[in-house]
C-alpha positions in Angstrom: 0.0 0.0 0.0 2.9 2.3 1.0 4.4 2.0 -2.8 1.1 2.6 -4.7 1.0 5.5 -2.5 4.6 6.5 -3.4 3.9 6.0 -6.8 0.9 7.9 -7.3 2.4 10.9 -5.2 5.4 10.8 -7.5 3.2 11.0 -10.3 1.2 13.9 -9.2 4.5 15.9 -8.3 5.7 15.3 -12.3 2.8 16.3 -13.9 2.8 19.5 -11.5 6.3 20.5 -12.2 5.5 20.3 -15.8 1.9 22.1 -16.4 3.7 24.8 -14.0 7.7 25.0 -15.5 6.7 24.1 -19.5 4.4 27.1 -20.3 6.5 29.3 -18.6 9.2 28.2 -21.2 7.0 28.1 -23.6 6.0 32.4 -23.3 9.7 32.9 -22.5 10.3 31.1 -26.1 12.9 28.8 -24.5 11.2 25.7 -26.0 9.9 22.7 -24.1 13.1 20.6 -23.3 14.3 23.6 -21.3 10.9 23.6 -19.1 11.4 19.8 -18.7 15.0 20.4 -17.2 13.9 23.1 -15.2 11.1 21.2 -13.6 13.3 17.8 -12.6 15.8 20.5 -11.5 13.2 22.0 -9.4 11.7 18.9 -7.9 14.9 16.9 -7.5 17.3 16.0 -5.0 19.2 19.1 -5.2 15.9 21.5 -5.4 13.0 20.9 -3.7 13.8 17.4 -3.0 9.9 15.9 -3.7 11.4 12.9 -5.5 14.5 11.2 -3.9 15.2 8.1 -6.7 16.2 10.2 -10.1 18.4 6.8 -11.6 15.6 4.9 -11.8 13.2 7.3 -13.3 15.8 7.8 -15.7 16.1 4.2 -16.4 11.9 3.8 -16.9 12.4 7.0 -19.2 14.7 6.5 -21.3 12.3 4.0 -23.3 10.9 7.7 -24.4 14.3 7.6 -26.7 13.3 4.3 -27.6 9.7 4.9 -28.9 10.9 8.1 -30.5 13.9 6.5 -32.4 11.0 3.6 -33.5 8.5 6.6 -35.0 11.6 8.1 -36.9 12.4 4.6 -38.4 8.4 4.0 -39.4 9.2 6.9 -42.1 11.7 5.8 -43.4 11.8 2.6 -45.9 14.8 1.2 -46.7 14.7 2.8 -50.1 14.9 6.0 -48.6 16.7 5.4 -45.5 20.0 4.5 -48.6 19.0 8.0 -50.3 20.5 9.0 -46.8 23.8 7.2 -47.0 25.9 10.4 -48.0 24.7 12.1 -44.7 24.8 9.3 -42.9 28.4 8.3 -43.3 30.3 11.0 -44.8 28.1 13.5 -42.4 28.5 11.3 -39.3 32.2 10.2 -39.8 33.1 14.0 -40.7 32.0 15.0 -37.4 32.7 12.2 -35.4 36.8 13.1 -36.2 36.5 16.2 -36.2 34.8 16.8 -32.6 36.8 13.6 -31.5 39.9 14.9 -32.4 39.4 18.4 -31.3 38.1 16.9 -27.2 40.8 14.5 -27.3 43.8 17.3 -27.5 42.0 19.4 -25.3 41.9 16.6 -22.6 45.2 16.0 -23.5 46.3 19.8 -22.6 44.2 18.9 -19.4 46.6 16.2 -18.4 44.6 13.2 -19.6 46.6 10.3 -20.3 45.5 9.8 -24.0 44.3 6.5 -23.3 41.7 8.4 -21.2 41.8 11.4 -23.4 40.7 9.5 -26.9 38.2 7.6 -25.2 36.3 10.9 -23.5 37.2 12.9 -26.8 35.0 10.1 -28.8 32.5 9.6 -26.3 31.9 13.1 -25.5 31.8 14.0 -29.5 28.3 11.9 -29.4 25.6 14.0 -29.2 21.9 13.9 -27.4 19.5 12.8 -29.7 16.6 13.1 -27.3 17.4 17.2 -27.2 18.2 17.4 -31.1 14.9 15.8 -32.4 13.1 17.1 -30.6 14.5 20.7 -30.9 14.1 20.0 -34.1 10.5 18.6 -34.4 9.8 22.0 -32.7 10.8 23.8 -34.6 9.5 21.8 -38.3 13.6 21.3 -39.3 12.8 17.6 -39.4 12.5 17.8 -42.8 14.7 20.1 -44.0 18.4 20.0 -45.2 19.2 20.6 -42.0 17.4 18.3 -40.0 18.0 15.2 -42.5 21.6 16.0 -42.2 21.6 16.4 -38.1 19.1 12.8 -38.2 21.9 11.0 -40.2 25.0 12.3 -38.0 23.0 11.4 -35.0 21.8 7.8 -36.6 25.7 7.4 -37.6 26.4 8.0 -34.0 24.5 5.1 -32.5 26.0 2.8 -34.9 29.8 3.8 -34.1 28.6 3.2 -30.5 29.2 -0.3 -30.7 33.1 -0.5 -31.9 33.5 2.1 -29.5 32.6 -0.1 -26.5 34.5 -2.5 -27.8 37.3 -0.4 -28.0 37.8 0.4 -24.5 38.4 -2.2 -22.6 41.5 -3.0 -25.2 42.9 0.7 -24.3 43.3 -0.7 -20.7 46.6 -1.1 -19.8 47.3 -5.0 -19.4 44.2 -5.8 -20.5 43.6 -9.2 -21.8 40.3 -8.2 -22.8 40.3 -8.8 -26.6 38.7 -11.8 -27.7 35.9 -10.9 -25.2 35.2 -7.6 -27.2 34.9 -9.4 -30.7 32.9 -12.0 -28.9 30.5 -8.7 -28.0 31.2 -7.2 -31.3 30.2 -10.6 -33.1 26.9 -11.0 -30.5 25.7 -7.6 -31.7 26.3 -8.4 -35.2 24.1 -11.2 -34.7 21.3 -9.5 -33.1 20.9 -7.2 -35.8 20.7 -9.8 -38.0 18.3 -11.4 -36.2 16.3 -8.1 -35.8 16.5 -7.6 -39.5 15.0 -10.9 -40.4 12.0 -11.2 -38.0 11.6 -8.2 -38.7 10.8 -8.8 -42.3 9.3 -12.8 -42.3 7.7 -13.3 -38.6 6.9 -9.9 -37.5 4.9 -9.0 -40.6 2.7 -12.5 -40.0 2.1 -11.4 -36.4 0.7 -8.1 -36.7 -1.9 -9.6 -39.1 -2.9 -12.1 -36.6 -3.3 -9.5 -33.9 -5.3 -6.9 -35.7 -7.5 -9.6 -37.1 -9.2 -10.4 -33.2 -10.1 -6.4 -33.6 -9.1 -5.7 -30.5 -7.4 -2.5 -30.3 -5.9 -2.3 -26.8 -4.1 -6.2 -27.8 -2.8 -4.4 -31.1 -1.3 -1.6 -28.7 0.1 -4.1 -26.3 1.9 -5.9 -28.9 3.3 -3.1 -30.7 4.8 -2.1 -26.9 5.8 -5.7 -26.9 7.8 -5.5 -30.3 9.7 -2.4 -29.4 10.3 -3.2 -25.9 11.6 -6.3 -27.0 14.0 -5.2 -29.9 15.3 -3.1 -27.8 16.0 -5.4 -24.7 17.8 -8.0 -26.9 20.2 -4.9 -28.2 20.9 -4.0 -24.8 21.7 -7.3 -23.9 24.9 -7.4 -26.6 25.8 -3.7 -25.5 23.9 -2.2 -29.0 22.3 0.9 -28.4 18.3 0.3 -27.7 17.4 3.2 -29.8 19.4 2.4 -32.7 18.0 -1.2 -32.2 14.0 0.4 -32.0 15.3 2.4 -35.5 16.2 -0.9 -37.0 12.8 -2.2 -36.3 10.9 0.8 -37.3 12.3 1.0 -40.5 11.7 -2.4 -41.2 7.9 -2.3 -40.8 7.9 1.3 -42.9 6.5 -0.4 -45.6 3.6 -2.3 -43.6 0.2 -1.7 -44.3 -0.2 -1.3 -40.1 2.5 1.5 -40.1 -0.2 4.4 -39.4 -2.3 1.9 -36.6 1.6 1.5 -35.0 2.1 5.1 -35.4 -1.4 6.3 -33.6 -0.7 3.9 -30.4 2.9 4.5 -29.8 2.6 8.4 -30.0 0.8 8.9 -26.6 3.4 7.0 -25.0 6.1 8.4 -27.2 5.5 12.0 -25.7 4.7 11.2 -22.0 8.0 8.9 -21.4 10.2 12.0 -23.1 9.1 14.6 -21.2 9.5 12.0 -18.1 13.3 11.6 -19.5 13.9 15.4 -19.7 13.0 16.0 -16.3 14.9 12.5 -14.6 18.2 14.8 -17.0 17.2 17.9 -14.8 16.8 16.1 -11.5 20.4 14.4 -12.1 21.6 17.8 -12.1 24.3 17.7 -9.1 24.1 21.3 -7.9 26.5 20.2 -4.8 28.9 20.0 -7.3 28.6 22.9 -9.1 28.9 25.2 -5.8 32.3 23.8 -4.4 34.3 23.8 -7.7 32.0 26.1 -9.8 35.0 28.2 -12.0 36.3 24.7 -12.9 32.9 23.5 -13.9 32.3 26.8 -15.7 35.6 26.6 -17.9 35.2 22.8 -18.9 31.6 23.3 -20.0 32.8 26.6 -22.1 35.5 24.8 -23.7 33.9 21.5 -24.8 31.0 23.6 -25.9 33.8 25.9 -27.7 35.4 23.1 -29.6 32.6 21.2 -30.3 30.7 24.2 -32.1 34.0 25.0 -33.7 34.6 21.4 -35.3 30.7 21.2 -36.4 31.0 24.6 -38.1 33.8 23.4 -40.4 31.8 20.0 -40.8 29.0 21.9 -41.9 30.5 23.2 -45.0 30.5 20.2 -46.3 27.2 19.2 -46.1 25.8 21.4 -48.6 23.5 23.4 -45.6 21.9 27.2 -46.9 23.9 30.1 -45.7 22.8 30.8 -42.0 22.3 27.4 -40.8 25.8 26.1 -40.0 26.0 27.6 -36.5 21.7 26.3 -36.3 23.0 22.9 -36.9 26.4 23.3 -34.9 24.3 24.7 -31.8 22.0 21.3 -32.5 24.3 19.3 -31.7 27.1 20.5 -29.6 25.5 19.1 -26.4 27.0 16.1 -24.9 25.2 12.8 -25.5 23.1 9.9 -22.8 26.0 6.7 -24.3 28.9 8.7 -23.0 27.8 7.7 -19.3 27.6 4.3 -20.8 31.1 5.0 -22.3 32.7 6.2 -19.1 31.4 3.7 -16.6 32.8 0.8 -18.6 36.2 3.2 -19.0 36.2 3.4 -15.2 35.6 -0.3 -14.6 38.3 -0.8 -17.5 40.9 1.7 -15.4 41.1 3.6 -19.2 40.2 6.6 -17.0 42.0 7.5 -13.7 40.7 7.8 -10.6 40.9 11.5 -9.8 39.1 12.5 -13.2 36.3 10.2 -12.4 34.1 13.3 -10.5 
């Protein structure tokens, strides 16, 4: 009785820190995402305090990110998702060596080993794809130049997540730990391949079975079933749950139940994403911040410096209309969810040493 309580109180305090904080954004033209942070910073443990277990919101919310990365895929067929490829790869490798390479020497000049240095230089060039889409759907840039070109560096991204997992544990000094990264490597090769073939012989068959009982709510529970799924058995071989949720979207674009999966997941879509943006605000260590706040100040200022800096000159190569460089720089120069995933397996791997772990 005590945790339906909990939970229902928890509940109410959400949905009040957001009908209070996201109009108030909203008038001040600061966008949505912005009154999201501001109301988990407000109820948090550093603000108010009214919820004391940010982690494991977080962890319920991130499947926002999920269903989001799923919608994306729905409108894209394969045909058109290959129309892409230029953006995709040139765009995404472009930018991934370029911020990479400009985070790595300036953790370098900090003192990094450069173990430590390329691995935070590559995981910190990743960027948010929760706050860029949606900054983007906004703002209708989705389907501009500019958004197709952010969508296929951010897509690009989640793929070069998984060599770069890989990757660390054989930076550790002594580490032994190679045939146990292709092993993983080889695993999440194998569950895209199984993802892509259900998804275009078994999956198909299913969805006809369910919508012909004509019961809508069992149609909705499935489709939370298929993308739930997909995305558990990519985080079980270390693959990215929203790149895995893509894979599956696009693969049922060209299903004649892409508008009835569209409709159902929406709702959801929109509620666990708001959830996420306010678990990112109530994270928000404000302790921190007041003991060692000029240190905090110049770090943040210089990896948004060189960041911006190294997607301005990427964007010049990506055929974008005269103005929109620094738009699509400023989209995303933010710092992405996978490079906590990054630096917790550096940590455990000793890549990173002990005093920079804080």
């Amino acid at each position: 009785m005590k945790g339906e309580h909990s939970i229902l109180i928890d509940a109410i305090t959400y949905l009040s820190a957001a009908v209070i904080c996201i109009p108030v954004a909203s008038r001040l033209k600061f966008g949505s995402v912005l009154g999201y942070l501001s109301a988990g910073a407000l109820i948090g443990p550093f603000g108010l305090a009214l919820v004391d277990d940010p982690v494991s919101t977080m962890h319920f919310a991130e499947f926002g990110v999920v269903l989001m990365l799923f919608l994306i895929g729905l409108e894209l067929d394969p045909k058109h998702l290959w129309t892409m490829r230029r953006a995709v790869f040139r765009g995404g490798s472009l930018q991934l060596l370029a911020s990479a390479g400009a985070l790595c020497l300036g953790l370098l000049a900090l003192g990094l080993p450069w173990q430590g240095a390329l691995v935070g230089g590559a995981a910190l060039s990743l960027s948010s794809t929760a706050v860029a889409m949606q900054t983007m759907a906004e703002r209708n840039l989705t389907q501009t130049t500019l958004g197709r070109s952010a969508f296929g560096i951010l897509l690009f991204q989640d793929i070069a997540a998984i060599p770069l997992v890989a990757l660390v544990p054989l930076l550790a000094e002594g580490s032994d730990a190679g045939s146990t990264s292709y092993e993983a490597a080889l695993a999440a090769v194998a569950a895209i391949i199984a993802t892509v073939v259900l998804g275009r012989t078994l999956v198909p068959r299913l969805l006809r079975v369910v919508a012909g009982t004509g019961l809508r709510e069992v149609f909705t529970a499935f489709t939370l079933l298929l993308v739930l799924g997909v995305a558990q058995l990519m985080a079980s071989v270390g693959v990215s749950m929203a790149l895995g949720a893509f894979l599956a979207g696009v693969l049922l674009a060209g299903s004649e139940y892409r508008h009835a999966l569209e409709t159902d997941i929406e709702p959801f879509k929109g509620l666990l994403m708001g959830l996420f943006f306010m678990a990112v605000g109530m994270s928000v260590d404000f302790g921190l911040f007041a003991r060692s706040p000029l240190l905090l100040c110049a770090l943040v200022v210089g990896f948004t410096a060189l960041k911006l800096v190294a997607l301005h000159l990427v964007s010049s190569r990506l055929g974008l209309a005269k103005g929109e460089p620094f738009l699509f720089a400023a989209l995303l120069a933010q710092g992405g969810e996978f490079a906590f995933v990054v630096f917790g397996i550096a940590r455990a791997a000793n890549v990173i040493p002990s005093d920079w772990e804080k």
